[in-house]
C-alpha positions in Angstrom: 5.7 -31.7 -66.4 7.3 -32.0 -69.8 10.3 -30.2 -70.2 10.6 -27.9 -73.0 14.5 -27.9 -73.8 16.6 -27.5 -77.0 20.0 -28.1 -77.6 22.0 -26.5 -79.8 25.5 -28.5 -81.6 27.6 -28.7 -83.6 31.2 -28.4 -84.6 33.3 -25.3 -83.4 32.9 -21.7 -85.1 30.2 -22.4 -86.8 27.9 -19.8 -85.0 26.2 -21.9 -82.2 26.7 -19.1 -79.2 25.6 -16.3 -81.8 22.6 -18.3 -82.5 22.1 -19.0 -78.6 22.3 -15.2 -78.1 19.8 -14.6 -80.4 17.1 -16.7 -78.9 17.9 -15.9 -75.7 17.6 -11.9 -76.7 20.6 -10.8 -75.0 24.6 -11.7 -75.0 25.5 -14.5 -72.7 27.8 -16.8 -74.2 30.9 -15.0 -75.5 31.0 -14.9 -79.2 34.6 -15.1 -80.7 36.4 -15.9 -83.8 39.0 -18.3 -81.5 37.1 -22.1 -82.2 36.3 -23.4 -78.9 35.5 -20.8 -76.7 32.3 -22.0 -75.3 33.1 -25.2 -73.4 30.0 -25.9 -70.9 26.4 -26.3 -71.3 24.9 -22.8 -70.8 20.7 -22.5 -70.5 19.1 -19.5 -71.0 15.2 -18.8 -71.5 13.8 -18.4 -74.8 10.7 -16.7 -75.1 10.0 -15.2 -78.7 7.1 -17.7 -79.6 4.0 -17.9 -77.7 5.6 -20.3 -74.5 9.1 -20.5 -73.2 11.6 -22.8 -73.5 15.1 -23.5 -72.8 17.9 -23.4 -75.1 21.3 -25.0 -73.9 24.9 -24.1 -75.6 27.4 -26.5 -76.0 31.1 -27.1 -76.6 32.0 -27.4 -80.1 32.1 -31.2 -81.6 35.7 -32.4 -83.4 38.8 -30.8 -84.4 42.1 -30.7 -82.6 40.9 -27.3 -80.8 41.0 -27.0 -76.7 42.6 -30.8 -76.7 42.8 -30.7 -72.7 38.7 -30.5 -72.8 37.6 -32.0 -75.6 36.6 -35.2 -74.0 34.5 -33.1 -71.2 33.1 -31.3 -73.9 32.1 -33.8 -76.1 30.6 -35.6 -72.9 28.6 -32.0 -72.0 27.2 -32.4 -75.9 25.8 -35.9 -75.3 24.2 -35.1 -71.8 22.6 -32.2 -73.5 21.4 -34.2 -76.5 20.0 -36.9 -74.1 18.4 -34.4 -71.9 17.2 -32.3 -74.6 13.7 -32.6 -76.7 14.7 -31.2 -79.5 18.3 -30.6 -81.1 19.4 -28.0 -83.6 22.5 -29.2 -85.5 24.2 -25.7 -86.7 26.3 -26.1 -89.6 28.4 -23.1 -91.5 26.6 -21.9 -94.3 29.5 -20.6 -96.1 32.4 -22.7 -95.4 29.9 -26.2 -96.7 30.1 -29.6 -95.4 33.4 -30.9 -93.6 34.4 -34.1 -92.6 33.5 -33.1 -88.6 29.8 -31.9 -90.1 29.7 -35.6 -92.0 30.6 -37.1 -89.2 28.2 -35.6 -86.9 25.7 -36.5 -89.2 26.0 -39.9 -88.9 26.1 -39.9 -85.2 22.6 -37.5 -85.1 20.9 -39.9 -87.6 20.8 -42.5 -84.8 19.0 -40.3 -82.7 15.0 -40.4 -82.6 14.5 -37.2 -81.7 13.2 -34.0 -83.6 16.2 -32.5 -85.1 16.6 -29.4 -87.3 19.8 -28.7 -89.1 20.1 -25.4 -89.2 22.2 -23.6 -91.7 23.5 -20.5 -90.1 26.0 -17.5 -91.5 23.2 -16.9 -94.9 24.0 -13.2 -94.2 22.4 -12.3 -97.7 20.2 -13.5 -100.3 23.2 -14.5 -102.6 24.3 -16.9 -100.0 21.1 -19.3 -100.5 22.6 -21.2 -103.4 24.9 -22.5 -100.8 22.1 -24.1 -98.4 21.2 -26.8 -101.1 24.2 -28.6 -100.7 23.8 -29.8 -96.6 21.0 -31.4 -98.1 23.9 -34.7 -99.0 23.5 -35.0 -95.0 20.2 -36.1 -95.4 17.6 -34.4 -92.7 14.5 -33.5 -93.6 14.0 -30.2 -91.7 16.7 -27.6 -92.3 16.6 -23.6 -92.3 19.1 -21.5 -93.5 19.3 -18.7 -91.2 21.7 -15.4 -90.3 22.3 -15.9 -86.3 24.4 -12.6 -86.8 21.7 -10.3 -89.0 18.8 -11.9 -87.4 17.5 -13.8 -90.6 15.0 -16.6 -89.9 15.0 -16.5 -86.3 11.4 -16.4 -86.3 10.8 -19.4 -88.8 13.5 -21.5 -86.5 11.5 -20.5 -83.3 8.2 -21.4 -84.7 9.5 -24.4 -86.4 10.9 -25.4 -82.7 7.6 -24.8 -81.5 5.7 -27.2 -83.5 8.3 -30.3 -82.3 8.3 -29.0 -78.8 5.7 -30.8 -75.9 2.7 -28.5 -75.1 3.8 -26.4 -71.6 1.6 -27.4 -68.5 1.3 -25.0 -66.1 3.1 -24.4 -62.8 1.9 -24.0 -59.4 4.5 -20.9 -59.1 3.8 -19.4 -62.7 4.8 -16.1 -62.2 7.0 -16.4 -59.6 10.7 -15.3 -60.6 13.9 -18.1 -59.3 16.6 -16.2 -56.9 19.3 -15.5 -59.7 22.5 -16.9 -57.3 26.1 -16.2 -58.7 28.7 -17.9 -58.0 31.8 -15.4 -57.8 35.9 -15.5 -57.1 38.9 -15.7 -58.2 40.1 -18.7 -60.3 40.5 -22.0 -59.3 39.0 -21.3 -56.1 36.6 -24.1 -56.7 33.0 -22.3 -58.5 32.2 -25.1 -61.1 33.2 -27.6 -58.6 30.8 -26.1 -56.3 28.0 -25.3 -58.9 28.9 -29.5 -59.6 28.0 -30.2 -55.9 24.7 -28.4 -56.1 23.5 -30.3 -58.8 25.5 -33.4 -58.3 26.1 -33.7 -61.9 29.2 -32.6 -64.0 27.3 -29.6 -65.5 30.2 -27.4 -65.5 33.6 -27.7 -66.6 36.0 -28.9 -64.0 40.1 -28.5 -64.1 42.9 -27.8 -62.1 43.8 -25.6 -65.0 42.7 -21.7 -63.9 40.1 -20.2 -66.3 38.6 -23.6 -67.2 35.3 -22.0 -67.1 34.7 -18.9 -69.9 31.2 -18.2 -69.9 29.0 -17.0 -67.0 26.8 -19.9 -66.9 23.2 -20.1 -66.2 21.7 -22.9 -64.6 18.2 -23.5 -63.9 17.8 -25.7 -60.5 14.9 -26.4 -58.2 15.9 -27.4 -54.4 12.6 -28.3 -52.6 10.1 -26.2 -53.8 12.3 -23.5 -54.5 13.7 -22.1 -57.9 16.8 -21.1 -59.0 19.5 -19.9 -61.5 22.9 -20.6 -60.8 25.5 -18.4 -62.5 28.7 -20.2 -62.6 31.1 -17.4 -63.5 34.8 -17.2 -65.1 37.6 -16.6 -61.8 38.1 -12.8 -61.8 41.8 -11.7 -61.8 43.8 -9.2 -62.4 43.3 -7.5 -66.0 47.0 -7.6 -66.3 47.1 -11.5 -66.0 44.6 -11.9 -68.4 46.2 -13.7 -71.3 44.1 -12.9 -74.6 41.0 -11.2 -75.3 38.5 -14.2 -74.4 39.5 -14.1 -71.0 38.7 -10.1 -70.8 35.3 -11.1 -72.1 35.5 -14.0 -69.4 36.0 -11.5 -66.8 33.7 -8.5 -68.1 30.8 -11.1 -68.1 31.5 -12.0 -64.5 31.3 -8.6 -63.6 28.6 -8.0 -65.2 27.3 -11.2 -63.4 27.7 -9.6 -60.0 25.1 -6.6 -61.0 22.4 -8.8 -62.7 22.6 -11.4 -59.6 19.7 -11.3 -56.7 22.6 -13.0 -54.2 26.4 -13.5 -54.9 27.9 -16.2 -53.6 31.5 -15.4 -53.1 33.5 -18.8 -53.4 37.1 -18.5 -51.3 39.9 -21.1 -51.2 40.3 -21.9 -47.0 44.2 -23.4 -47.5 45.0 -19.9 -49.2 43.0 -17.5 -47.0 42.2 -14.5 -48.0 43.6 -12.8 -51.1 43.9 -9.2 -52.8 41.6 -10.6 -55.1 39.5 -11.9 -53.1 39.2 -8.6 -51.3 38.7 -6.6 -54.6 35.9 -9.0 -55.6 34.1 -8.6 -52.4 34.3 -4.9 -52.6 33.0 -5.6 -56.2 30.3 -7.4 -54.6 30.0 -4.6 -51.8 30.1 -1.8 -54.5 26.7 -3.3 -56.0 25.1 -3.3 -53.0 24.4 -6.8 -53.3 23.4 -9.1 -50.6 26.0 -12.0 -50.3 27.0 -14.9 -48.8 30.6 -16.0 -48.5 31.7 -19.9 -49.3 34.9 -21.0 -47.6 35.5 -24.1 -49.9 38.4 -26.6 -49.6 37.7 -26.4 -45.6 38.8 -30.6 -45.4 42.2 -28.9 -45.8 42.7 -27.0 -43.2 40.3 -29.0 -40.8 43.8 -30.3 -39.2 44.5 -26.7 -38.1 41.6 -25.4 -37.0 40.5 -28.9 -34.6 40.7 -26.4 -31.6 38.1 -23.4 -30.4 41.0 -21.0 -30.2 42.3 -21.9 -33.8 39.1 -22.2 -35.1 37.9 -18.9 -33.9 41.3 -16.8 -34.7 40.9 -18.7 -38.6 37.3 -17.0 -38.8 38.6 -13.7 -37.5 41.1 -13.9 -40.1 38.4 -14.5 -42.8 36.2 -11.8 -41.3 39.2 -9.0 -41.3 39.9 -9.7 -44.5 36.3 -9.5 -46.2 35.8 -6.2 -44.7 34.1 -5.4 -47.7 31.0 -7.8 -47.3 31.2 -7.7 -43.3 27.4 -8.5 -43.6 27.7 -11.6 -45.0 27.6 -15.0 -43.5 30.4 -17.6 -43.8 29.6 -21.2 -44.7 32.4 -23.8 -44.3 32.2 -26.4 -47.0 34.1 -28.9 -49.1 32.7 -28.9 -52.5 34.9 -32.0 -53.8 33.1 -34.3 -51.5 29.5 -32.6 -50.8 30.3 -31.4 -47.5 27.8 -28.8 -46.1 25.8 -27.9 -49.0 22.3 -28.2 -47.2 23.9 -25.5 -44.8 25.2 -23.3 -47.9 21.4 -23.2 -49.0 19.7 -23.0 -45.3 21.8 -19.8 -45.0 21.3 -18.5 -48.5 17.3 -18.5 -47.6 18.0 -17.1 -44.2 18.9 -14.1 -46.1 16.0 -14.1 -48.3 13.9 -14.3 -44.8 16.0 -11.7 -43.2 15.5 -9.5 -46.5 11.3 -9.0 -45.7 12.0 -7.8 -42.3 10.7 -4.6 -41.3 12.0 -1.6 -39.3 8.7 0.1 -38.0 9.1 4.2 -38.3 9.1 4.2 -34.6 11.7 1.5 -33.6 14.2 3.1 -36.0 13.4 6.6 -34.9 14.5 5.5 -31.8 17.2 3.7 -32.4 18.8 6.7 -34.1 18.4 9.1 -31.4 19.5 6.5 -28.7 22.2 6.4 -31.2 23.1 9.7 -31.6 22.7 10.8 -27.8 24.7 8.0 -26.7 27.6 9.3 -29.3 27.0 12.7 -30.6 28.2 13.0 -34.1 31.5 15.2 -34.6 31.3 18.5 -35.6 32.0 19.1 -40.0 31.8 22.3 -42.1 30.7 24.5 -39.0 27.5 22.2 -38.4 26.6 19.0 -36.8 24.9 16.3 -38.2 20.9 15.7 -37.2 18.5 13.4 -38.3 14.9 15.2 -38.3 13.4 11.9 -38.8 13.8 8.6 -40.6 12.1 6.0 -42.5 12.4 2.5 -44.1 10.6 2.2 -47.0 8.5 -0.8 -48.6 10.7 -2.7 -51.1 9.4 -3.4 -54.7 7.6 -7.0 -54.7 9.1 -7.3 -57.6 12.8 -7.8 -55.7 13.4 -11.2 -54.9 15.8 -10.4 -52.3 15.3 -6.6 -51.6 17.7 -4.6 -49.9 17.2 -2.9 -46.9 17.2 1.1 -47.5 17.1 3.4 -44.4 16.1 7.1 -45.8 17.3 9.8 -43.1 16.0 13.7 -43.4 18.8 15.9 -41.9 19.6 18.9 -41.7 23.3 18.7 -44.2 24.2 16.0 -45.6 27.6 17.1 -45.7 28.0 17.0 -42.3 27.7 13.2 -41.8 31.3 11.4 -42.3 31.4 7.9 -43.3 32.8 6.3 -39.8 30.3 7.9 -38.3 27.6 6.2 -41.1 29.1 3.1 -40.2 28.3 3.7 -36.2 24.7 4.3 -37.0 24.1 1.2 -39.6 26.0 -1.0 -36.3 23.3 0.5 -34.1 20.4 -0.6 -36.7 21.7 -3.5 -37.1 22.0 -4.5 -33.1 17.9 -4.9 -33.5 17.4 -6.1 -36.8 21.1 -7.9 -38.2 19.7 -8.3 -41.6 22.2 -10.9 -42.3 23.6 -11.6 -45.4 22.5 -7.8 -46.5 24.1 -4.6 -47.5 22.0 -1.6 -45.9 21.8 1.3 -47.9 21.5 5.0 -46.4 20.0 7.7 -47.9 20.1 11.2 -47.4 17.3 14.0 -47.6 18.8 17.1 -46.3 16.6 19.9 -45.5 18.4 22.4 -47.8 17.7 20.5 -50.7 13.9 20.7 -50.0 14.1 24.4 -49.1 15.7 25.4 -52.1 13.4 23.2 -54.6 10.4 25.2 -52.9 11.9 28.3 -53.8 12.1 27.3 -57.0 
């Protein structure tokens, strides 16, 4: 099948993550007046004209800005532009040509193919007259457009359209990848990871922490399965954040963890378990989403863990420490040299499996009485806790990994404490694990029906 991908470069600042925003309808790469903020490729789906396509962000091109990357960045720009089938080359609109815009130029005339220089920040009509003068760089398609005010978005997209291949349809049109982010603190080895998956140097790797800025979305088939990696910024500790493009960093991580159908949650196995690590999984834990924790960097510490005992008393160390996500499974693996990356995935689709299991209304009604007879639930507030009856719905088939929901009808929800919650979700999960899952409890007392038929 054709690809249908368009890359956008150009020099720093000049608009090329507002522009990528735009087209992609929503905020993904952080926009900021600091030059060189985005510094991987980032893909996103387009889908204002009549087909999709994907748009990929780059690093900005020259200067003396981010000197530690700017050789990895300029290398991300020339995968992109060799990968890409068309390229938009974003100049600024206001601030005219410069020597890195000239220079650019010459390099993009070489290439053969369709390119549109685009001539963003022509906020209002008065700033026209400008646009004639990027005509000296000598392509013959250019726009002038406002990435910010949303001025000629729709002549871009349709002039994209008409240099992009014709789409050809797919066997599972219609059938939405697992969105899979990649989570932790920094330097804990995400982008190194996200590299292994792909085995290509898609994202930014350094020993330097917060290498990566952007949450990062990858499209990647495995098999005949489809998927979007989100490489994320490390999360730490808002007081260690050093300037305001690292809170963005951060906030879009965390937002990351909500929009994701599976966190991966990436650890470093020579430095255990941190505080950080423990607020991210109760992050994780707070979202109710189904996870899967990596233990990366396991060839160093493969020394001290050669026996059972070790071994074991490592895991348990793991496993007390990610209370958080105690339903998630741990995959040991080494992302610097490939190690275990098959397993990583094998697991990640046992817990899509183990997401369409069903609890039949009669196997759970059982288990929660055996339950409850076995260990009768404390006394609270004068009353004790009973379950009239329970249920586990259907999930949406829209969920790609749905999350078990038990609904229990009691008599006062009040009365139910949360050790004692925790008792009956061990119990349901005895007969049905649902690995790699949160399970959600919800309460119907019988007082709240009662009074709504009064009313």
């Amino acid at each position: 099948m054709p690809e249908r991908t368009v890359a956008i470069v150009g020099r720093p600042n000049v608009g090329k993550s507002a522009l990528f925003n735009r087209l992609a309808r929503r905020r993904i790469a952080i926009v900021h007046d600091m030059p060189g903020v985005t510094r991987d490729r980032i893909h996103a789906e387009c889908t204002f004209g009549s087909d999709p396509f994907t748009i990929v962000d780059t690093g900005g091109i020259g200067g003396s800005v981010d000197l530690d990357f700017s050789g990895q960045v300029k290398a991300e720009v020339d995968i992109a532009i060799e990968t890409a089938q068309v390229i938009l080359f974003v100049v600024d609109g206001q601030q005219g040509i410069t020597p890195v815009d000239a220079e650019l130029a010459r390099k993009l005339r070489k290439t053969t193919k369709p390119l549109i220089l685009v001539i963003n920040k022509i906020d209002v009509p008065q700033h026209y007259v400008n646009a004639s003068e990027f005509d000296r760089l000598g392509f013959s398609d250019s726009l002038a457009i406002s990435a910010e005010h949303d001025r000629g978005i729709a002549d871009l997209v349709a002039e994209i359209e008409s240099k992009l291949p014709a789409p050809e349809p797919r066997e599972d049109a219609g059938k939405k990848p697992m969105k899979i982010t990649l989570v932790g603190r920094p330097n804990v080895g995400k982008s190194s990871l996200t590299n292994a998956i792909l085995r290509d140097e898609r994202t930014l790797v350094s020993p330097i922490a917060g290498t990566t800025r952007d949450a990062v979305d990858i499209p990647y088939e495995r098999g005949s399965k489809r998927y979007v990696l989100i490489d994320t910024a490390g999360i730490r500790h808002r007081t260690k954040v050093s300037h305001s493009v690292e809170v963005f960093s951060v906030m879009r991580s965390e937002k990351s963890i909500v929009r994701a159908d599976l966190c991966c949650l990436v650890i470093d196995a020579e430095q255990g378990v941190t505080a950080m690590d423990k607020k991210i999984a109760g992050m994780v834990r707070e979202a109710n989403k189904p996870c899967v924790v990596a233990v990366n960097k396991w060839d160093l510490v493969t020394e001290k863990t050669r026996g059972k005992g070790e071994l074991k008393a490592f895991i348990d160390e793991i496993h007390a420490g990610l209370v958080a996500v105690n339903y998630a499974p741990f995959v040991m693996c080494c992302a610097k040299d490939h190690v275990d990356i098959t397993r990583l995935f094998k697991t990640i689709e046992k817990v899509r499996t183990s997401a369409q299991h069903h609890l039949g209304t009669g196997a759970l009604n059982r288990i929660i009485q055996t339950a409850m007879s076995a260990a009768p639930p404390p006394t609270r507030h004068g009353k004790r806790f009973k379950v009239l009856y329970a249920t586990h719905p259907d999930h949406s088939p829209n969920d790609i990994v749905p999350v078990p929901e038990v609904v229990l009808f009691c008599n006062d929800a009040r009365t139910l404490d949360e050790s004692y919650r925790r008792y009956l979700e061990g119990q349901i999960r005895k007969v049905e694990p649902f690995e790699g899952l949160p399970l959600l409890m919800r309460l119907r007392p019988r007082e709240q029906k009662e009074s709504a038929g009064k009313r």
